[in-house]
Backbone as XML, in Angstrom:
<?xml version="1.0"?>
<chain id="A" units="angstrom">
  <residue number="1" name="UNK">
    <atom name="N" x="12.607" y="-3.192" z="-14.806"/>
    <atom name="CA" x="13.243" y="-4.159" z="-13.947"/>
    <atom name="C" x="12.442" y="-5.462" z="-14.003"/>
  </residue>
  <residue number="2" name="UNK">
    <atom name="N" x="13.339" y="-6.604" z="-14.377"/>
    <atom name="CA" x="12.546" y="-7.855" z="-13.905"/>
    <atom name="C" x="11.976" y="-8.422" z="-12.857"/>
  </residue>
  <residue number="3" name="UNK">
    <atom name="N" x="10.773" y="-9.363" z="-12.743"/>
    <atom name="CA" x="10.100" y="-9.660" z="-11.754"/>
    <atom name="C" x="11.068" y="-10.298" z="-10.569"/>
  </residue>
  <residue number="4" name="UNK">
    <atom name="N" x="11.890" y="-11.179" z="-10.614"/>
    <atom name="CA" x="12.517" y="-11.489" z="-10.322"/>
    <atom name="C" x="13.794" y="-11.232" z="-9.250"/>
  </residue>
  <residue number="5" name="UNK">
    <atom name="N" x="13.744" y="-9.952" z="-10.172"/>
    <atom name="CA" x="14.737" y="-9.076" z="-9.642"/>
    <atom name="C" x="14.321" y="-7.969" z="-8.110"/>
  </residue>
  <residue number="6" name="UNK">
    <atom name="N" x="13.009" y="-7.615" z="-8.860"/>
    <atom name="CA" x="12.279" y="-6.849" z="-7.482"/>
    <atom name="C" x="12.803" y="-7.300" z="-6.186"/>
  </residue>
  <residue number="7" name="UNK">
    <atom name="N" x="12.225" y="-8.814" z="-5.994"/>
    <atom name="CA" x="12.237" y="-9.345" z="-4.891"/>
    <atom name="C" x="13.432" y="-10.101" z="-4.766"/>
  </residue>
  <residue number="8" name="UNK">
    <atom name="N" x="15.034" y="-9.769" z="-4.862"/>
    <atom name="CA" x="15.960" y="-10.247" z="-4.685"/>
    <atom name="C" x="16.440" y="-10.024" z="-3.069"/>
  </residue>
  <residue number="9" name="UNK">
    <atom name="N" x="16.910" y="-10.779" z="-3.000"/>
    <atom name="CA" x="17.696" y="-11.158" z="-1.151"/>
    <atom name="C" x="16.767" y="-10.921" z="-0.197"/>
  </residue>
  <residue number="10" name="UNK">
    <atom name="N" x="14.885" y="-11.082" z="-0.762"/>
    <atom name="CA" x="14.066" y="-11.667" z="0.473"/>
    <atom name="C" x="14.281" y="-12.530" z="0.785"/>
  </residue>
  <residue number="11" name="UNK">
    <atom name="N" x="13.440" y="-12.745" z="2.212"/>
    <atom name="CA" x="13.533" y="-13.820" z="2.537"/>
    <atom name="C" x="12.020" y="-15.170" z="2.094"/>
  </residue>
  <residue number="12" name="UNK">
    <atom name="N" x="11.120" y="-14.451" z="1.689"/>
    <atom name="CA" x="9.981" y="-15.088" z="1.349"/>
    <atom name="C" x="10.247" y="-15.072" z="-0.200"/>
  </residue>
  <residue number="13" name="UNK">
    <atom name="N" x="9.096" y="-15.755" z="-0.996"/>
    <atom name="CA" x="9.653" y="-16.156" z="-2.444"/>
    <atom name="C" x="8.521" y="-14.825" z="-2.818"/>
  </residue>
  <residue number="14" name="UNK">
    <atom name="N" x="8.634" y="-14.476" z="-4.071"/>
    <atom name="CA" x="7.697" y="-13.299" z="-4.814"/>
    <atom name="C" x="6.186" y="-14.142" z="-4.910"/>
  </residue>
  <residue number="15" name="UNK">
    <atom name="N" x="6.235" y="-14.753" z="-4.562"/>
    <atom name="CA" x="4.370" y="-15.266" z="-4.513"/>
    <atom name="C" x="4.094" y="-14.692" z="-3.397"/>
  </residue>
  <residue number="16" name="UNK">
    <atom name="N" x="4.442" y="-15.523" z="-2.479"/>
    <atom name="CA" x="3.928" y="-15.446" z="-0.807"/>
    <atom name="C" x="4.037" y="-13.464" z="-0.708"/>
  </residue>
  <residue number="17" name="UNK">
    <atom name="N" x="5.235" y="-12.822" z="-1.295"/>
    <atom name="CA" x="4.920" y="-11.610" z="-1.201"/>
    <atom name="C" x="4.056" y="-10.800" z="-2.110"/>
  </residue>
  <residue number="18" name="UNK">
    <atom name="N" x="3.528" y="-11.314" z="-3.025"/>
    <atom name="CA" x="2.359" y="-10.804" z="-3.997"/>
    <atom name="C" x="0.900" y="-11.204" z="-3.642"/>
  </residue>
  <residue number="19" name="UNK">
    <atom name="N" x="0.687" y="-12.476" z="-3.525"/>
    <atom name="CA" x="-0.692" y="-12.944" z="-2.939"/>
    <atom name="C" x="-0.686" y="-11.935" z="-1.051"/>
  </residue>
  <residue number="20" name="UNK">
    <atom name="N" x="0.083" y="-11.790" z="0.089"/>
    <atom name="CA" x="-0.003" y="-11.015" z="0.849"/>
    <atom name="C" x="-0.514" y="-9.329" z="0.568"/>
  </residue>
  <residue number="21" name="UNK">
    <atom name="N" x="0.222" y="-8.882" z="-0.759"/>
    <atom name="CA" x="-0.097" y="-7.732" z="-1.044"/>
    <atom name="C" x="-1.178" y="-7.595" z="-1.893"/>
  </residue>
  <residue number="22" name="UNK">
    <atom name="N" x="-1.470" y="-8.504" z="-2.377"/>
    <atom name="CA" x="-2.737" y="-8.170" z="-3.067"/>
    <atom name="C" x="-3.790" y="-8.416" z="-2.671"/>
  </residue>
  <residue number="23" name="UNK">
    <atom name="N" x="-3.929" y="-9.608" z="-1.660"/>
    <atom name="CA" x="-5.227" y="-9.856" z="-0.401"/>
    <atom name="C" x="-5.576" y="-8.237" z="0.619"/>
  </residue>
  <residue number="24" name="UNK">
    <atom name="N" x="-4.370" y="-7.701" z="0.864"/>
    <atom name="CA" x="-4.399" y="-6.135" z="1.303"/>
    <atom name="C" x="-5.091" y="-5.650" z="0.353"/>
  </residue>
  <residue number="25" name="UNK">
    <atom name="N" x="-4.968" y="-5.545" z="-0.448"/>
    <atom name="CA" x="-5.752" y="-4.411" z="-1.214"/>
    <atom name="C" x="-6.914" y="-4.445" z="-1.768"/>
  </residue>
  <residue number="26" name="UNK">
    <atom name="N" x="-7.104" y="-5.883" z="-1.908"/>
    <atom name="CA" x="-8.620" y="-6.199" z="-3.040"/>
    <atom name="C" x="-9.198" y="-6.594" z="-1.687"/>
  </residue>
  <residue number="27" name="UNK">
    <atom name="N" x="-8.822" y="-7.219" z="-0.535"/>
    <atom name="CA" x="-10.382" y="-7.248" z="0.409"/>
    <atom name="C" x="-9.749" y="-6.320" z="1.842"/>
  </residue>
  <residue number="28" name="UNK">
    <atom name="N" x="-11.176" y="-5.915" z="2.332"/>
    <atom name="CA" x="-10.830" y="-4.959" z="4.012"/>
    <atom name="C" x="-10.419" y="-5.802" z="5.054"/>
  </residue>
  <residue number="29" name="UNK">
    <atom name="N" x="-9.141" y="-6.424" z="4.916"/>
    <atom name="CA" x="-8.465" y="-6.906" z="6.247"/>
    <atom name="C" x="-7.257" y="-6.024" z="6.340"/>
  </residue>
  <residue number="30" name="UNK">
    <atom name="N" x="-7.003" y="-6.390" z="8.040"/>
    <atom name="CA" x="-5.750" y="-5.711" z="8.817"/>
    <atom name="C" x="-4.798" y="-6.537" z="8.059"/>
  </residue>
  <residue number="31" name="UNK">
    <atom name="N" x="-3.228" y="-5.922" z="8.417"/>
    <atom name="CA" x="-2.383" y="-6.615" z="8.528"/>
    <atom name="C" x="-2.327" y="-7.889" z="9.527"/>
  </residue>
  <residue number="32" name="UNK">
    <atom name="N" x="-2.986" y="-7.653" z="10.457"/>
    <atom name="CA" x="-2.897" y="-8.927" z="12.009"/>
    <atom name="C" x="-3.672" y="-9.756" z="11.117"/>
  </residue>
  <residue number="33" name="UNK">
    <atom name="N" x="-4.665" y="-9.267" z="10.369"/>
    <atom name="CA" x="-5.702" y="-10.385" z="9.854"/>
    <atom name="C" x="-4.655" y="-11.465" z="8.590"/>
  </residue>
  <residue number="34" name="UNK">
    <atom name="N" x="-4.373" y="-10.885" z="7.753"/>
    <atom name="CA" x="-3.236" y="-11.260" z="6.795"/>
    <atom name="C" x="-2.275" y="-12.091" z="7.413"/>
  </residue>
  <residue number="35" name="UNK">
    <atom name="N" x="-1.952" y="-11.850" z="8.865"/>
    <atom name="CA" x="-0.455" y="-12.563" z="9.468"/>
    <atom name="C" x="-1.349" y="-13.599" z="9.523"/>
  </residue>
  <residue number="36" name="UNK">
    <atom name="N" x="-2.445" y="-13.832" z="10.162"/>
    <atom name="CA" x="-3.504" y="-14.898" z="10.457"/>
    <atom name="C" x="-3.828" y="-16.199" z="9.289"/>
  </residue>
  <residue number="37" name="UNK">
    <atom name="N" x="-3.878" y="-15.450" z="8.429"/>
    <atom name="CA" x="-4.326" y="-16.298" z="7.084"/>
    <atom name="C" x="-3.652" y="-16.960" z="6.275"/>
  </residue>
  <residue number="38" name="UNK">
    <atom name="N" x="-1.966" y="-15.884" z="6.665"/>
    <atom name="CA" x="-1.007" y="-16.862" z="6.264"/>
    <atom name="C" x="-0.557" y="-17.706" z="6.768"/>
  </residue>
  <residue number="39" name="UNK">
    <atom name="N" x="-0.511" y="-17.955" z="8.249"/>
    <atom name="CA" x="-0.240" y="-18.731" z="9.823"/>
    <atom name="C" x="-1.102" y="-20.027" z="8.885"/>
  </residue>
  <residue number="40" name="UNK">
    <atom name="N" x="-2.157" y="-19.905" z="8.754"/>
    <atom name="CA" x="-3.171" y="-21.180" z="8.531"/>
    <atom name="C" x="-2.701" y="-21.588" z="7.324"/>
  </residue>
  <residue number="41" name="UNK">
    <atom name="N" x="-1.963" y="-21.256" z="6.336"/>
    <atom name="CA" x="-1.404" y="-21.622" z="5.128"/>
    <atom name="C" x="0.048" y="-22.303" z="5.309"/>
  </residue>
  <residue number="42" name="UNK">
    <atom name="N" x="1.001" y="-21.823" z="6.720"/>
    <atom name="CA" x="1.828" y="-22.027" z="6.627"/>
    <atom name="C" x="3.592" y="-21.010" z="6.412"/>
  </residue>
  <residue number="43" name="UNK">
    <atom name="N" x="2.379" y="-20.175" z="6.501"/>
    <atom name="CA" x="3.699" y="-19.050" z="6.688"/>
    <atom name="C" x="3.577" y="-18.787" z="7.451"/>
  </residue>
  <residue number="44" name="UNK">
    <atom name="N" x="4.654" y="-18.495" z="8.199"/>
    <atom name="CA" x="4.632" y="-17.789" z="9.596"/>
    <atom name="C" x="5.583" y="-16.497" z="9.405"/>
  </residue>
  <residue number="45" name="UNK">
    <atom name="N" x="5.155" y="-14.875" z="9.250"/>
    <atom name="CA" x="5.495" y="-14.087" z="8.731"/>
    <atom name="C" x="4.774" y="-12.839" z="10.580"/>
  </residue>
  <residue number="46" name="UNK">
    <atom name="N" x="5.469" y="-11.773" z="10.332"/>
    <atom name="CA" x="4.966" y="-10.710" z="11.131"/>
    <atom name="C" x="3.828" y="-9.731" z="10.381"/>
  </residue>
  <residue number="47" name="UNK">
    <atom name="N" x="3.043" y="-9.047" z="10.880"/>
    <atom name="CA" x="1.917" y="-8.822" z="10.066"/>
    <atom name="C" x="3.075" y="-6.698" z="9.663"/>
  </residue>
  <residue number="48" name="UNK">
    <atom name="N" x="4.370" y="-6.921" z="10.699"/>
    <atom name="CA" x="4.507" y="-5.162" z="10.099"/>
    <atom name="C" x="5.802" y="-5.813" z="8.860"/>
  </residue>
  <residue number="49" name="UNK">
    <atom name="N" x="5.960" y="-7.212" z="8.744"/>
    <atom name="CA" x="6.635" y="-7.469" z="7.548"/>
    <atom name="C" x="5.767" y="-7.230" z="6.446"/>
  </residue>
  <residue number="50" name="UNK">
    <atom name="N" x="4.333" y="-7.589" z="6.674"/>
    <atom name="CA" x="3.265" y="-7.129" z="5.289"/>
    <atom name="C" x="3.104" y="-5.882" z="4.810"/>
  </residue>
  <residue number="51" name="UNK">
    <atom name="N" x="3.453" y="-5.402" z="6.458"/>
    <atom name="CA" x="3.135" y="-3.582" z="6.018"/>
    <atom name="C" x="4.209" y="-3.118" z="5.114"/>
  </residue>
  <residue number="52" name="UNK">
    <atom name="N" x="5.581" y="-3.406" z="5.930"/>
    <atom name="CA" x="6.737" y="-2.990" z="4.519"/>
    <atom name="C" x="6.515" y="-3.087" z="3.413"/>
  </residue>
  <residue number="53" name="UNK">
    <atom name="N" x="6.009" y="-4.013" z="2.692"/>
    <atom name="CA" x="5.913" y="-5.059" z="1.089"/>
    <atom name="C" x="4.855" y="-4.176" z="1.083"/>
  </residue>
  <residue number="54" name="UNK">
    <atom name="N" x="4.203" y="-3.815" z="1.782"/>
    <atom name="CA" x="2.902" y="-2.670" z="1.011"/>
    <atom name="C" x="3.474" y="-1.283" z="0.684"/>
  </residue>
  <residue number="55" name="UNK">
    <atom name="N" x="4.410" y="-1.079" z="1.753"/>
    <atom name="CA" x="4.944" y="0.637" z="1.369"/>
    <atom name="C" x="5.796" y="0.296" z="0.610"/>
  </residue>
  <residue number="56" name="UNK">
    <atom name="N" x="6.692" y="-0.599" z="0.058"/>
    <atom name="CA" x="7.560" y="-1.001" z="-0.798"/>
    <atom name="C" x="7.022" y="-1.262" z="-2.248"/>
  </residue>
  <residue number="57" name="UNK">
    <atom name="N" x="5.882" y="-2.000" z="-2.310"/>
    <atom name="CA" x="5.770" y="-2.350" z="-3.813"/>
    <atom name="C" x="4.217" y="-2.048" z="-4.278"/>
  </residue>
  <residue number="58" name="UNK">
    <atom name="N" x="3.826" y="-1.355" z="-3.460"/>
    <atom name="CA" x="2.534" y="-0.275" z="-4.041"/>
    <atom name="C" x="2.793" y="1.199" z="-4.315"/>
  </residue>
  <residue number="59" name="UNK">
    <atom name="N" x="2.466" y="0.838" z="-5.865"/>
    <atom name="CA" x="2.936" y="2.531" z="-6.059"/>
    <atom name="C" x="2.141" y="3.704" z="-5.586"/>
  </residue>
</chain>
């Protein structure tokens, strides 16, 4: 499946949901911490929307 395709009829673009999921995994922050970091970037996202995109696109 194309990259593209994964992340069809989100509402965030496939960055903002890849850099979220991969800050989860490569350093020890919460999800609350993640909602935080993106708040200061400019997203304003829920931290159990991060959790989905983690049970969703970590195999």
């Amino acid at each position: 499946m194309r990259l593209d395709q994964c992340f069809k009829g989100r509402q965030f673009t496939a960055e903002v949901i890849l850099w979220a999921v991969r800050w989860y995994l490569i350093f020890p922050v919460s999800y609350r911490d993640l909602e935080l970091m993106l708040a200061d970037r400019g997203v304003e996202i829920a931290h159990t929307t991060i959790f989905r995109w983690t049970q969703t696109y970590v195999p």
